[in-house]
Jmol script that loads the backbone (N, CA, C; Angstrom):
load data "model"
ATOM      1  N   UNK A   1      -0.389  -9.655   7.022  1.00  0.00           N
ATOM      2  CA  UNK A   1      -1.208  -8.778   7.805  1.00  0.00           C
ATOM      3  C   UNK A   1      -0.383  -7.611   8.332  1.00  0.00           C
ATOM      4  N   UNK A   2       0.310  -7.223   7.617  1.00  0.00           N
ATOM      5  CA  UNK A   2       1.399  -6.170   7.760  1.00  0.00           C
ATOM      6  C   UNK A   2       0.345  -4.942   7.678  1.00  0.00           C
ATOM      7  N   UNK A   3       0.925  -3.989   8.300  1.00  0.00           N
ATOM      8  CA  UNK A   3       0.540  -2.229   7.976  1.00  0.00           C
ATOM      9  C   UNK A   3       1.363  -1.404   8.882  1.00  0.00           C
ATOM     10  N   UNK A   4       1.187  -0.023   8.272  1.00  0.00           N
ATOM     11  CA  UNK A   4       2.339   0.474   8.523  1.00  0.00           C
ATOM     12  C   UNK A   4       1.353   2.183   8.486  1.00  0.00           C
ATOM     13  N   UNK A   5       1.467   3.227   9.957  1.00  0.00           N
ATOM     14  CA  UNK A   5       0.759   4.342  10.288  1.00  0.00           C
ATOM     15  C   UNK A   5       1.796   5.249   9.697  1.00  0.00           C
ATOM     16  N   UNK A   6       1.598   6.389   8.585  1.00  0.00           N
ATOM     17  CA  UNK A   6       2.790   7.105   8.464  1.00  0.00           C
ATOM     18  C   UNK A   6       1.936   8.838   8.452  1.00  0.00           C
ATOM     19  N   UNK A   7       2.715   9.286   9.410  1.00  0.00           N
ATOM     20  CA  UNK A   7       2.416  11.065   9.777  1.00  0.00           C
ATOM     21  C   UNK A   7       3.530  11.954   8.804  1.00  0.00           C
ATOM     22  N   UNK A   8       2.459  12.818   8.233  1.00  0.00           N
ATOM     23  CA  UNK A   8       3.369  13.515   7.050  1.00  0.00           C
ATOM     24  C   UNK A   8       3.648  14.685   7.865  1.00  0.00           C
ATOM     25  N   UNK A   9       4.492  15.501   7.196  1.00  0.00           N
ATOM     26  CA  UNK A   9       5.217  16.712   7.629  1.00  0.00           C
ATOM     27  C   UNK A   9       3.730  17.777   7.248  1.00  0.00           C
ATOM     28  N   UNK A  10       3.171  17.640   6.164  1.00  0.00           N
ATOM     29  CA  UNK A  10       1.995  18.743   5.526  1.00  0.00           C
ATOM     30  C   UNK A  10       1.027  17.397   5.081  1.00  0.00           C
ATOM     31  N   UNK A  11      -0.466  18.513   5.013  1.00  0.00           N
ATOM     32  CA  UNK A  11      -1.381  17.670   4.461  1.00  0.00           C
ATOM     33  C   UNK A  11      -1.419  17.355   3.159  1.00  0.00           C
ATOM     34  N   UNK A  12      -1.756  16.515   2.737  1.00  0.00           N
ATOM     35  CA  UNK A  12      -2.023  15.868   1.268  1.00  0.00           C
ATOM     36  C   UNK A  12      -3.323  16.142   0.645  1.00  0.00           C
ATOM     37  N   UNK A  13      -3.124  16.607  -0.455  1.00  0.00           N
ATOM     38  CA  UNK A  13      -4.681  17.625  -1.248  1.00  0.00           C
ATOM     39  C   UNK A  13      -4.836  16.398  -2.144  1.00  0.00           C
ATOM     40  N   UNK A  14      -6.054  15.637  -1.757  1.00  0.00           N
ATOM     41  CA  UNK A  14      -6.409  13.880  -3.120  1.00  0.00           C
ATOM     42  C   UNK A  14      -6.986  15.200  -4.315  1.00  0.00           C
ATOM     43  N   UNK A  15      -6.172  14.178  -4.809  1.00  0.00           N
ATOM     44  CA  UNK A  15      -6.454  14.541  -6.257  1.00  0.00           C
ATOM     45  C   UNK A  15      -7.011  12.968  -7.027  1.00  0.00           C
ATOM     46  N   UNK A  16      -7.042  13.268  -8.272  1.00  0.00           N
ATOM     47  CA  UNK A  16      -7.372  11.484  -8.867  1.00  0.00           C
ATOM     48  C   UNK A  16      -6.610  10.792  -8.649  1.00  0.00           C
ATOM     49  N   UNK A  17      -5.194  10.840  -8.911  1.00  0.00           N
ATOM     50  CA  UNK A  17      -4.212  10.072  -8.713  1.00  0.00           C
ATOM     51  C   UNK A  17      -3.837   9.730  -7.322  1.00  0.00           C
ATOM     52  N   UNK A  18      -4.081  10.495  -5.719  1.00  0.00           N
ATOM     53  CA  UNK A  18      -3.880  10.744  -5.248  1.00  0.00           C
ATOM     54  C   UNK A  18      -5.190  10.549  -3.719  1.00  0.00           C
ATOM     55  N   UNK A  19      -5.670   9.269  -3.441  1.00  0.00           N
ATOM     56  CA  UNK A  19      -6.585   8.771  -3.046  1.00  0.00           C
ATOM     57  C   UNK A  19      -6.510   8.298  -1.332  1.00  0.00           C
ATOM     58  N   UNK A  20      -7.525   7.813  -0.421  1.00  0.00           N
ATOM     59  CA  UNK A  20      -6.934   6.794   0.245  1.00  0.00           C
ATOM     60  C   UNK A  20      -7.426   5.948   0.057  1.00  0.00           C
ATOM     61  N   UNK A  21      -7.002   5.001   0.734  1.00  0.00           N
ATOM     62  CA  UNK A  21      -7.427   3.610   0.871  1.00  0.00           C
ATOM     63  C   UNK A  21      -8.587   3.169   1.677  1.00  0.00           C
ATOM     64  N   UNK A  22      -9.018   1.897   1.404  1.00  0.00           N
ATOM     65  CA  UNK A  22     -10.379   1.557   2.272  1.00  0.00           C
ATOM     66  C   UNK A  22      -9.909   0.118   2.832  1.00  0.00           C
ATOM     67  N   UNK A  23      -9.642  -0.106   4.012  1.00  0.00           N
ATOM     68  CA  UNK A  23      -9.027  -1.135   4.398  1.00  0.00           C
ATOM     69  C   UNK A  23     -10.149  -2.305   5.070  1.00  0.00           C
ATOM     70  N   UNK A  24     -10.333  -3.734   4.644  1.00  0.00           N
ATOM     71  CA  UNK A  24     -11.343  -4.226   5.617  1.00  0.00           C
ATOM     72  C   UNK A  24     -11.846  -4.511   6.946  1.00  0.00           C
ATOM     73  N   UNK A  25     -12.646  -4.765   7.544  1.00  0.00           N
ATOM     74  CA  UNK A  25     -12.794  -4.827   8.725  1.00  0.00           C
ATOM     75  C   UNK A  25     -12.033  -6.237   9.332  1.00  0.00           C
ATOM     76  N   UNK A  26     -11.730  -6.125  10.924  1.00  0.00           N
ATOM     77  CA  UNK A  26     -11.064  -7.574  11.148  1.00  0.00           C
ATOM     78  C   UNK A  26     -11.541  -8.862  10.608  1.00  0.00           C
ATOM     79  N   UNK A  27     -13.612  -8.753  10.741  1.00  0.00           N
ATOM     80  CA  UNK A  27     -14.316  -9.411  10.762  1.00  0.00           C
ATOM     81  C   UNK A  27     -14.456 -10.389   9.234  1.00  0.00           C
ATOM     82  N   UNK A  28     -13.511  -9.329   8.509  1.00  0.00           N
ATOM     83  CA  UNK A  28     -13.885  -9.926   6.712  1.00  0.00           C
ATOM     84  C   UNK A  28     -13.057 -11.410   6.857  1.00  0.00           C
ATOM     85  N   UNK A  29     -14.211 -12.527   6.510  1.00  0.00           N
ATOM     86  CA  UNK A  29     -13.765 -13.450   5.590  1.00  0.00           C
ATOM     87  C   UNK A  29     -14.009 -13.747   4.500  1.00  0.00           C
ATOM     88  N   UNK A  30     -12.578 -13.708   3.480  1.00  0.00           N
ATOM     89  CA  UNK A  30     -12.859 -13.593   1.595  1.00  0.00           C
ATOM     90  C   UNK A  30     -12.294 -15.276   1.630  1.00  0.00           C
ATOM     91  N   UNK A  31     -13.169 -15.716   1.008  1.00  0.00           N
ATOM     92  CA  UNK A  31     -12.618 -17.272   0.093  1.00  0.00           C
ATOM     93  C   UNK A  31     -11.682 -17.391  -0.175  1.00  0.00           C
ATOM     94  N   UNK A  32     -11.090 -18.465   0.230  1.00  0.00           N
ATOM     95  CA  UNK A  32      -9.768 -18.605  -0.966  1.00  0.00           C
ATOM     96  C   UNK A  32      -9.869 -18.310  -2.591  1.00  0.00           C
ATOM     97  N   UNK A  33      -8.521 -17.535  -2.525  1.00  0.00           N
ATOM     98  CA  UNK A  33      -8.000 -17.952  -3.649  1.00  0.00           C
ATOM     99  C   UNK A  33      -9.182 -16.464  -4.383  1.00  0.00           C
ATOM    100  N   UNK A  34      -9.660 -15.396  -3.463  1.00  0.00           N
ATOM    101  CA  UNK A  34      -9.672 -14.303  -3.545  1.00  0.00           C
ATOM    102  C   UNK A  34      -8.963 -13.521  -4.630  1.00  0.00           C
ATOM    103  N   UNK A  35      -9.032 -12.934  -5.669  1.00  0.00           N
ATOM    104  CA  UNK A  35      -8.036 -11.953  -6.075  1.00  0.00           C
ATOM    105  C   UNK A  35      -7.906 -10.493  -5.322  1.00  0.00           C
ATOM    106  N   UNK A  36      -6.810  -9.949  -5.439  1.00  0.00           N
ATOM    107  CA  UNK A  36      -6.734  -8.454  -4.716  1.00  0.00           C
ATOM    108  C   UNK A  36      -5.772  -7.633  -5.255  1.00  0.00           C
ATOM    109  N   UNK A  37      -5.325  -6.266  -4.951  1.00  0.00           N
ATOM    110  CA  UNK A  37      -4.815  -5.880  -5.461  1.00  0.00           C
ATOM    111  C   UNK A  37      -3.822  -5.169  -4.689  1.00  0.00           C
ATOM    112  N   UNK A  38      -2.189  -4.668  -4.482  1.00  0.00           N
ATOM    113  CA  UNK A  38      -1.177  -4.461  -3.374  1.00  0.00           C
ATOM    114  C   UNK A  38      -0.436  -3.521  -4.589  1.00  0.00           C
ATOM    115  N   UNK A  39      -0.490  -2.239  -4.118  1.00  0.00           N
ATOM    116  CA  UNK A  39       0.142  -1.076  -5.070  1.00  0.00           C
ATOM    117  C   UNK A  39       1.318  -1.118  -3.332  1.00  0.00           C
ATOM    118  N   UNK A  40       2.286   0.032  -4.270  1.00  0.00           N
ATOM    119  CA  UNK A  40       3.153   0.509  -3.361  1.00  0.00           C
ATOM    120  C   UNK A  40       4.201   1.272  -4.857  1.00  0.00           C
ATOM    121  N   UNK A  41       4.894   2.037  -4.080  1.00  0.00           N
ATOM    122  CA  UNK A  41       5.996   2.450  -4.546  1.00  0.00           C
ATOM    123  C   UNK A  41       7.957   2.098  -3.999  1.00  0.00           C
ATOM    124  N   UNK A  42       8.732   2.366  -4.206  1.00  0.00           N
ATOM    125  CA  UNK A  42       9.905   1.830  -4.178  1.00  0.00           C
ATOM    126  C   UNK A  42      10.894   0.765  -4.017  1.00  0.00           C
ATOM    127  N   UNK A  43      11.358   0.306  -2.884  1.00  0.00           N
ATOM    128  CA  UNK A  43      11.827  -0.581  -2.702  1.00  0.00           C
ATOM    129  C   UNK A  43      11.378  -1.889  -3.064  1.00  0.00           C
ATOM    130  N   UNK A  44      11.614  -3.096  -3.445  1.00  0.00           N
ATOM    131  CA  UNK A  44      10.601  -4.479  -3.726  1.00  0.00           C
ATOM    132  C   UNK A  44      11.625  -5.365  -3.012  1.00  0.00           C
ATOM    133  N   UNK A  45      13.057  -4.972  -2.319  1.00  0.00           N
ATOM    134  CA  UNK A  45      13.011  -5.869  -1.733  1.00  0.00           C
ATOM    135  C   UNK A  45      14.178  -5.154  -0.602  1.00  0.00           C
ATOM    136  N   UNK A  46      14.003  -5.390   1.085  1.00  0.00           N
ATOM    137  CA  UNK A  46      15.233  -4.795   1.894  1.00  0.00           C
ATOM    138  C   UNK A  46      16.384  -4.795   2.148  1.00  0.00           C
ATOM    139  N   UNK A  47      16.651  -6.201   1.137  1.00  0.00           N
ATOM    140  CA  UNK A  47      18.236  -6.889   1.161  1.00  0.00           C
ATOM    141  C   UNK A  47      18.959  -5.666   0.337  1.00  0.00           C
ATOM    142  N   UNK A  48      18.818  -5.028  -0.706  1.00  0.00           N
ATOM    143  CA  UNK A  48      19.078  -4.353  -1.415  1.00  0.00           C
ATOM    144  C   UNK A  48      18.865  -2.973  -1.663  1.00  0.00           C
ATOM    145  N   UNK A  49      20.028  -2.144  -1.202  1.00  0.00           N
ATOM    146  CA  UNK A  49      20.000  -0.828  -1.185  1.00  0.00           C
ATOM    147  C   UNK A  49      19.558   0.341  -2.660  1.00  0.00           C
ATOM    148  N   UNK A  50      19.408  -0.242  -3.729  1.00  0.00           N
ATOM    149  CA  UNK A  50      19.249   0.244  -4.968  1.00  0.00           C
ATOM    150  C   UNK A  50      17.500   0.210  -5.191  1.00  0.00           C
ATOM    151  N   UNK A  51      16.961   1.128  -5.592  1.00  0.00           N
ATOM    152  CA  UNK A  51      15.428   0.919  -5.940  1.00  0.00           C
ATOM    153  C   UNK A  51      15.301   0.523  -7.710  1.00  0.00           C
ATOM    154  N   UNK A  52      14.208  -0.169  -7.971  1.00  0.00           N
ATOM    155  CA  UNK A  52      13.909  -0.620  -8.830  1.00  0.00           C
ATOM    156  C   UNK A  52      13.461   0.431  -9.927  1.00  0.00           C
ATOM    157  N   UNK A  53      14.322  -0.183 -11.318  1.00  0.00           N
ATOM    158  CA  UNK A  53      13.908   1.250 -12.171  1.00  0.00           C
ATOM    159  C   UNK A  53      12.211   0.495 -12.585  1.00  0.00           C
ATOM    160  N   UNK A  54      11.669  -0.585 -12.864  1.00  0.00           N
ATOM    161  CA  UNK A  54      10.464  -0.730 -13.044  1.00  0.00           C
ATOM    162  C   UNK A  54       9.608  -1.527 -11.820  1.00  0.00           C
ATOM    163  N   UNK A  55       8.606  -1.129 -11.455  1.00  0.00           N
ATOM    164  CA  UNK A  55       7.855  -1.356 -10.455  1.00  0.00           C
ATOM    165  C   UNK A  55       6.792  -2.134 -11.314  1.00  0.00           C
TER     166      UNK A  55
END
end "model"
wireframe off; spacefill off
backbone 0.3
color backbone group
C-alpha cells in the first residue's frame, strides 16, 4: 500500500505513451488472487546502486 506524491519542475503534455493513472478508492475490495498490473521505471531494487539494463 505504498505511494509516492511527486511535483515536477514543468507540466507534462499526455501524450499516448504518456498517461495518468486511475488509482482505487479506499473502499475497493478485489478477491483474492485478483490479477493487476505495477509498471514503473528504474531501479528494481535499493540495495543496489546500478539500474537495470532490462526492466
Amino acid at each position: 500500500k505504498d505511494s509516492a506524491l511527486v511535483k515536477l519542475a514543468q507540466r507534462v503534455n499526455f501524450t499516448k505513451h504518456i498517461q495518468p493513472i486511475c488509482l482505487p478508492s479506499n473502499c475497493s475490495d478485489l478477491p483474492a488472487n485478483t490479477p493487476f498490473y505495477a509498471t514503473g521505471w528504474g531501479k528494481i531494487d535499493c540495495r543496489y546502486l546500478a539500474f537495470t539494463a532490462k526492466l
